[in-house]
N, C-alpha and C positions, 0 to 999 in steps of 0.2 A: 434748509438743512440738507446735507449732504453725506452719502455714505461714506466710509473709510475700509480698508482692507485688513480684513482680520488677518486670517492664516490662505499662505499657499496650500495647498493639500493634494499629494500624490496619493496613489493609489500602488502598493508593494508589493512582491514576497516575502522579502525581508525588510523590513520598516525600520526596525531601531539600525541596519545597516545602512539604509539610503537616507536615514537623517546623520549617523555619523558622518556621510559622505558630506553632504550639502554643507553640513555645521561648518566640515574645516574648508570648502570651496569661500566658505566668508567668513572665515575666521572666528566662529562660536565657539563656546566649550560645549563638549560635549554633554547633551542635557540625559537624565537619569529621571526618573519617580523617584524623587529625595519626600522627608520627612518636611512639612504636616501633608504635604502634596500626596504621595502615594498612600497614607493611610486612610486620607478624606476620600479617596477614587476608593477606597477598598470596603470603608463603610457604606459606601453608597451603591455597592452589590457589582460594581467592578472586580474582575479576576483578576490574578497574576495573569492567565493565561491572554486576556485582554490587553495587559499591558503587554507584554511580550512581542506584541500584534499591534505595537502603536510605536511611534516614535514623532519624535519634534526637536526641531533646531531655533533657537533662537537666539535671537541679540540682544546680551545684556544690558545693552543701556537702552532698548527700547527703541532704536531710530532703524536697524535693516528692517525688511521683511521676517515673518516667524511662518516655519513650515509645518505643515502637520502632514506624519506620513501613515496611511493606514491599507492595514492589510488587504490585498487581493490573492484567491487562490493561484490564479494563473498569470503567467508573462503579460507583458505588455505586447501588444500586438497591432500591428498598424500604426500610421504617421499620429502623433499630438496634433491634436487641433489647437493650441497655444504651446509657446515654449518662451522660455527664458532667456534676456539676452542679456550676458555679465558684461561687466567693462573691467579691463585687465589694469586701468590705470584710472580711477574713478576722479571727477572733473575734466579731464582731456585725451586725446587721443593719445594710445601708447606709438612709442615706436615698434619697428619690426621685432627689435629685440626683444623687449618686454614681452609684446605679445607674444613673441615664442616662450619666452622664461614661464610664463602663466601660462597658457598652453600647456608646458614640461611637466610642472607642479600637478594641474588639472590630469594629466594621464600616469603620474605616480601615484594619487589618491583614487584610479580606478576611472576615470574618464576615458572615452574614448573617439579619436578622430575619425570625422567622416569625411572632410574635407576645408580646403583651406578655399576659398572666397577671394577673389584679390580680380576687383572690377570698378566701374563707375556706374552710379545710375542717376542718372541725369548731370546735375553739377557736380555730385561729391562721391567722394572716392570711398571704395568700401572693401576693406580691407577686414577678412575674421574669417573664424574658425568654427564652422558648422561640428559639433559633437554630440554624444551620447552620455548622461551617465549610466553607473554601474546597471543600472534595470532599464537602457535602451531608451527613457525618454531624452528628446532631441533638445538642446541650448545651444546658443551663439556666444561664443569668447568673441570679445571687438576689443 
């Protein structure tokens, strides 16, 4: 037997913001405490104010990753010891353009560029965009 991966889960100030962010970086709708979901969390001694202080993205049909984002009082401070690396064109490498265009999209929705990456290391070329989302944890656009 073998484990499988539940939820990514950041750590926020604002949570149901940095899951809106994430949702539309892979194209989810935006997820809510909809009905029987938010009344069942509320019978079971869940606040509003709890929910307020939670957020998650996920993939309706079940196949991306699902994020869970939950409250911290302060910033994020210091490098991630893990970070996420997207692919701007998923099955193969994009071209520059692409990669720019996703790039583009990723710093309208509140991303932000640390720098662009454009090297070899060993045989293969390696080509991306080291970024921030909107609460400074660090991802790779490739």
């Amino acid at each position: 037997m073998s484990s499988k991966l539940g939820n990514i889960t950041f750590y926020a100030v604002d949570p149901p913001a940095l899951a809106r962010f994430w949702g539309a970086v892979f194209g989810y709708p935006e997820a809510t405490w909809e009905e029987p979901l938010k009344s069942e969390l509320l019978a079971s001694g869940v606040t509003e104010t709890d929910l307020a202080h939670r957020g998650m993205a996920e993939d309706p049909d079940g196949i991306g990753p699902r994020f869970f984002f939950h409250h911290a009082p302060e910033p994020k401070s210091g490098r991630n010891r893990l970070h996420l690396d997207i692919s701007a064109t998923p099955g193969r490498r994009p071209t520059r353009e692409e990669l720019d265009a996703e790039k583009d999209r990723l710093v309208a929705l509140g991303a932000e560029v640390v720098r662009l990456v454009d090297q070899t290391w060993g045989p293969w070329p390696e080509l991306y965009f080291q970024m921030q989302d909107p609460e400074g944890n660090e991802f790779c656009l490739q």
